[in-house]
N, C-alpha and C positions, 0 to 999 in steps of 0.2 A: 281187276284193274280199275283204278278210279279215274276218271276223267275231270279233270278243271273248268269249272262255268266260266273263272275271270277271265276278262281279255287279256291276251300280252298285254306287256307295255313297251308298249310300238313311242318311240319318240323321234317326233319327226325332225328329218335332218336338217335345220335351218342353217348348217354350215355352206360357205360358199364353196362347190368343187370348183379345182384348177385342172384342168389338162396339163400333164407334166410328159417332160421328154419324148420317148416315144409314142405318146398318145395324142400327141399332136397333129391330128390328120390333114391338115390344108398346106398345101403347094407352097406358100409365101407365108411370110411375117414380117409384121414390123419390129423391130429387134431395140431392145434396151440393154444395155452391160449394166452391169451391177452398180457403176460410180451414178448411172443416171443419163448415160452418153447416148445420142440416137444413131443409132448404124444405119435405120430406112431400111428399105424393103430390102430382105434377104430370104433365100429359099430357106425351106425347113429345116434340110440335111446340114445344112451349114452354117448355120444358127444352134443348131443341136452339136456340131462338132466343136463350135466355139464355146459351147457350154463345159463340154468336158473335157476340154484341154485346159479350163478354169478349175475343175473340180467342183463346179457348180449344175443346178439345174437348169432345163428352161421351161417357164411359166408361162401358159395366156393368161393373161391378166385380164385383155377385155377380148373378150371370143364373138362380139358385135359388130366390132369393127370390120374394116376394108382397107386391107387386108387384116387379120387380127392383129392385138400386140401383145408382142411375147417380152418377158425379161429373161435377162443372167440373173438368178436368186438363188441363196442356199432356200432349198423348200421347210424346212422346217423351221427356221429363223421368220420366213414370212407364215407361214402357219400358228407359229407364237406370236407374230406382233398382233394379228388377226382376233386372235382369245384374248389378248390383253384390252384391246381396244373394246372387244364384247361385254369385257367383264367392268370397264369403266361405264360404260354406260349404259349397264343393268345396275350397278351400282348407284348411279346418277336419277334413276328412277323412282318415283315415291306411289307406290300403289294406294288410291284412294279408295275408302271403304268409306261404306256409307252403314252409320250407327242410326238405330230405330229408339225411338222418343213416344212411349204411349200416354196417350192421356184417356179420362173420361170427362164423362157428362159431371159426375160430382166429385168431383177434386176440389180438392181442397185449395184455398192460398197459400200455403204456406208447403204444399206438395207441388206446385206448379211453380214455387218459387226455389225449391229444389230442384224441378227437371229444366230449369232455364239455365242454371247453375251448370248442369249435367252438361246441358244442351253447349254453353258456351265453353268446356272444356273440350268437349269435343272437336266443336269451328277449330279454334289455339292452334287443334291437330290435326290439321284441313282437312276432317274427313266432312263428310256431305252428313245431313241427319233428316231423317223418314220420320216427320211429323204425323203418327195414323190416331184416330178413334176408333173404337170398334162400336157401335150402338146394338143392345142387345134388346128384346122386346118392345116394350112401349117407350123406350128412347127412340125409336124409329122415325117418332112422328115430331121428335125434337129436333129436326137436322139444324138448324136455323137457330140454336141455340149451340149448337153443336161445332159451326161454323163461327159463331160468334167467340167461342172457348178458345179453338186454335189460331184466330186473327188476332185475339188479346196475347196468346201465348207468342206467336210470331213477331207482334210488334214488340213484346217485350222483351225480348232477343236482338232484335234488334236496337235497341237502345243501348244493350252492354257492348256489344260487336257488330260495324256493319254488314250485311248479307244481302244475299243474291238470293230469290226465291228461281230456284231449278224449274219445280212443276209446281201453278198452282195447285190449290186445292179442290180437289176433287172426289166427287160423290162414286161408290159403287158399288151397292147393294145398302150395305149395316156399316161399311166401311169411309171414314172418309180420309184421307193423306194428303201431305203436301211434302216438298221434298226442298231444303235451304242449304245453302252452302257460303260460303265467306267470300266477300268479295275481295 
């Protein structure tokens, strides 16, 4: 028998649950029909029996309240309006990634006037961009030169496109980065 190391895939339920019909444990409701009309505090059993004399449900909508409030809803009508409005504004969403731009100590000009290039297609496409050096042995003792590379690159970016410096630039170990975004 072979056994599986991966975990499920557990996805967790970000849907909203409703309490429907006879799950509705609390004594009173505040009652809606379906047009939108408020009926005011009516017991449960009689709220649940004007549900199904409609051939509708009934819904807590909000289970916070005092007393709760319930609708007359077909549940699956409001189950789909529910997906659709998720699916709009997962839609409406633009996930920003942030693109990495490396430079060295001996670049070139004409290599730093390609990665500026790089650099400002990327802005165009609002992603964020991870300006790093990496200094390897005796560049160590160049930070200062090092720093002077990426503030010329920086400002040169910024001439094509304005920008927003995220995180200055910063030392950490052989590594230095700074991190820009469009303004």
């Amino acid at each position: 028998m072979r056994i599986s190391r991966r975990r499920p895939n557990y996805k967790a339920n970000q849907f909203k649950k409703h309490r429907i019909n006879q799950f509705i444990r609390v004594p009173q409701v505040r009652l809606i029909d379906e047009t939108g009309q408020n009926f005011g505090v009516v017991s449960t059993s009689e709220a649940l029996a004007m549900a199904q004399e409609k051939g509708l449900d009934l819904v807590e909508v909000s289970p916070l309240a005092q007393p709760p409030v319930a609708k007359i809803v077909d549940y699956s009508k409001l189950k789909y309006q529910e997906e659709k409005e998720r699916r709009k504004e997962k839609a409406k969403q633009k996930k920003i990634e942030v693109k990495g731009i490396r430079l060295s100590l001996r670049i070139s000009d004409h290599d730093k006037e390609t990665k500026a290039k790089q650099a400002e297609k990327f802005l165009n496409q609002d992603d964020k961009i991870k300006i790093e050096m990496i200094l390897k042995g005796r560049e160590r003792q160049h930070t200062d030169l090092a720093r002077e590379i990426i503030n010329k690159f920086i400002s040169s970016i910024d001439g094509l496109i304005p920008i927003n410096i995220e995180q200055p630039l910063n030392a950490q170990g052989g590594k230095l980065s700074a991190m820009i975004a469009k303004k």
